[in-house]
C-alpha positions in Angstrom: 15.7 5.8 -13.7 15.1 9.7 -12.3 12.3 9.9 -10.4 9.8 12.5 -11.5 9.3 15.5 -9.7 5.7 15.6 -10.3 5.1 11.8 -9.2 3.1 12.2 -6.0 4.5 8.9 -4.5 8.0 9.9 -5.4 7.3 13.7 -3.3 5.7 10.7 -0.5 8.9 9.5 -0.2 11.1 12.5 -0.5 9.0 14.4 2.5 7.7 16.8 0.6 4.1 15.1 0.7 2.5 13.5 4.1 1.3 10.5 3.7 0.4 7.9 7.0 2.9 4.7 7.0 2.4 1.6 8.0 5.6 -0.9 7.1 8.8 0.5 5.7 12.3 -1.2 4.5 15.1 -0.4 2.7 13.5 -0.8 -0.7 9.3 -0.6 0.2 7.4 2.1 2.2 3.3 1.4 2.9 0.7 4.1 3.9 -2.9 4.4 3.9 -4.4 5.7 0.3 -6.7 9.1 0.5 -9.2 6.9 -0.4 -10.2 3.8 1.3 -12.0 0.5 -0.4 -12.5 -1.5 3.4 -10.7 -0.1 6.5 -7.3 -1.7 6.3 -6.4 -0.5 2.5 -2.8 -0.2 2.3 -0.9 0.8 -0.9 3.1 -0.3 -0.9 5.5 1.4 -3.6 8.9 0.6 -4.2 11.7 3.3 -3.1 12.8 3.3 -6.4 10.7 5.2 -9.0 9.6 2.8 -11.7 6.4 3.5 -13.8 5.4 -0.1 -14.4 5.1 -3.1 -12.7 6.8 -5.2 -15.7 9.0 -2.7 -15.6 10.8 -3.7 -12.7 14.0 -5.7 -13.2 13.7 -9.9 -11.6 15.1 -9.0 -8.0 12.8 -6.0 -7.6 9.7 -7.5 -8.7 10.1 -10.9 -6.7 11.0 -8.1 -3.5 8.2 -6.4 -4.0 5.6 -9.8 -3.9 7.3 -10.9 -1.3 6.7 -7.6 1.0 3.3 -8.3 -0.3 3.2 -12.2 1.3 4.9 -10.6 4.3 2.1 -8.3 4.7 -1.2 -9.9 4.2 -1.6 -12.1 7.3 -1.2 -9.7 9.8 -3.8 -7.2 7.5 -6.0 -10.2 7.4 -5.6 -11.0 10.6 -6.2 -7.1 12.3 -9.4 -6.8 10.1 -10.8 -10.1 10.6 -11.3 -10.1 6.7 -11.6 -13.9 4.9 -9.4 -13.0 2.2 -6.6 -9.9 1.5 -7.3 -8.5 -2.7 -4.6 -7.3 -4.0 -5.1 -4.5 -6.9 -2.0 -3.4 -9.7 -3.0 -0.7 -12.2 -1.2 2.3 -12.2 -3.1 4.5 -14.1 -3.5 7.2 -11.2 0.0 7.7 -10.4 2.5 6.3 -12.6 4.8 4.7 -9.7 4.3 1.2 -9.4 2.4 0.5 -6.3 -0.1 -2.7 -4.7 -2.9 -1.9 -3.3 -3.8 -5.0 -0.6 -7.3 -4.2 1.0 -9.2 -6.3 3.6 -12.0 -8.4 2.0 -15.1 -9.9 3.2 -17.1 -10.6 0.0 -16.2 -11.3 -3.0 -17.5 -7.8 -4.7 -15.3 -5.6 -2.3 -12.2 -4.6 -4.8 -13.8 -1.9 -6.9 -12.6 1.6 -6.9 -15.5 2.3 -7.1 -16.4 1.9 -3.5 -13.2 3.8 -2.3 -14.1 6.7 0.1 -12.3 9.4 2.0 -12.2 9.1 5.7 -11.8 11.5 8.3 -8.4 12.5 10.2 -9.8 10.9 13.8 -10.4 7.6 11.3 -7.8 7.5 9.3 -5.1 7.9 12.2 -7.1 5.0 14.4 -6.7 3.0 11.4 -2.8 3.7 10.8 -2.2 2.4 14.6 -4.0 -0.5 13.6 -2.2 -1.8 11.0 0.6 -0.4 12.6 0.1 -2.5 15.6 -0.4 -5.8 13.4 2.9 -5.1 11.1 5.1 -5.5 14.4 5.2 -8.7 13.6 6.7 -8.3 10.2 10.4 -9.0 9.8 12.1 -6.3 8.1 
């Protein structure tokens, strides 16, 4: 499948966009969102452009959970949250893509309560998770 040239995750991954990563592998790349639900959001995409998450043959869809499972502890974990939501719609950008955010209470994973945050903010919070996905096997 050829990637879109207007697919803003796609120009994420080709350099022609900035984005703020966190984790990358040979098939996965997470980065902060614009817009944050709890400090700690994280959205993970696939390399490959694919439009929907059903979409995605066996291998790449079990890969992409499992980058998931990989991931949450350590968000957990850095953001003393009690659980890590995970959110799959797709209807912004049309690139498959989890969003795992850092939850406290159970009314936290609404769109409605993402909000921008400033560069000083949004850099501290890269390091962050940074810092916690050392841990991560590749």
């Amino acid at each position: 499948m050829t990637a879109p040239t207007s697919c803003v995750f796609c120009g994420i991954l080709a350099g022609r966009l900035p984005a703020r990563l966190v984790y990358d592998d040979e098939d996965h790349i997470a980065f902060l969102p614009l817009e944050h639900i709890n400090p700690g959001h994280v959205v993970l995409i696939p390399r490959r452009h694919t439009d929907y998450l059903f979409d995605l043959d066996a291998s790449a869809y079990q890969r992409l959970w499992a980058v998931v499972a990989k991931l949450a502890p350590p968000l957990r974990e850095a953001f003393a949250a009690k659980r890590v939501g995970v959110a799959v719609e797709g209807f912004t950008v049309p690139h498959v893509h989890v969003h795992l955010v850092p939850l406290h209470a159970a009314d936290e994973l609404t769109p409605a309560r993402a909000r921008a945050v400033d560069d000083a903010e949004a850099n501290r919070l890269c390091q962050r998770i940074r810092q916690a996905f050392l841990t991560v096997r590749k």
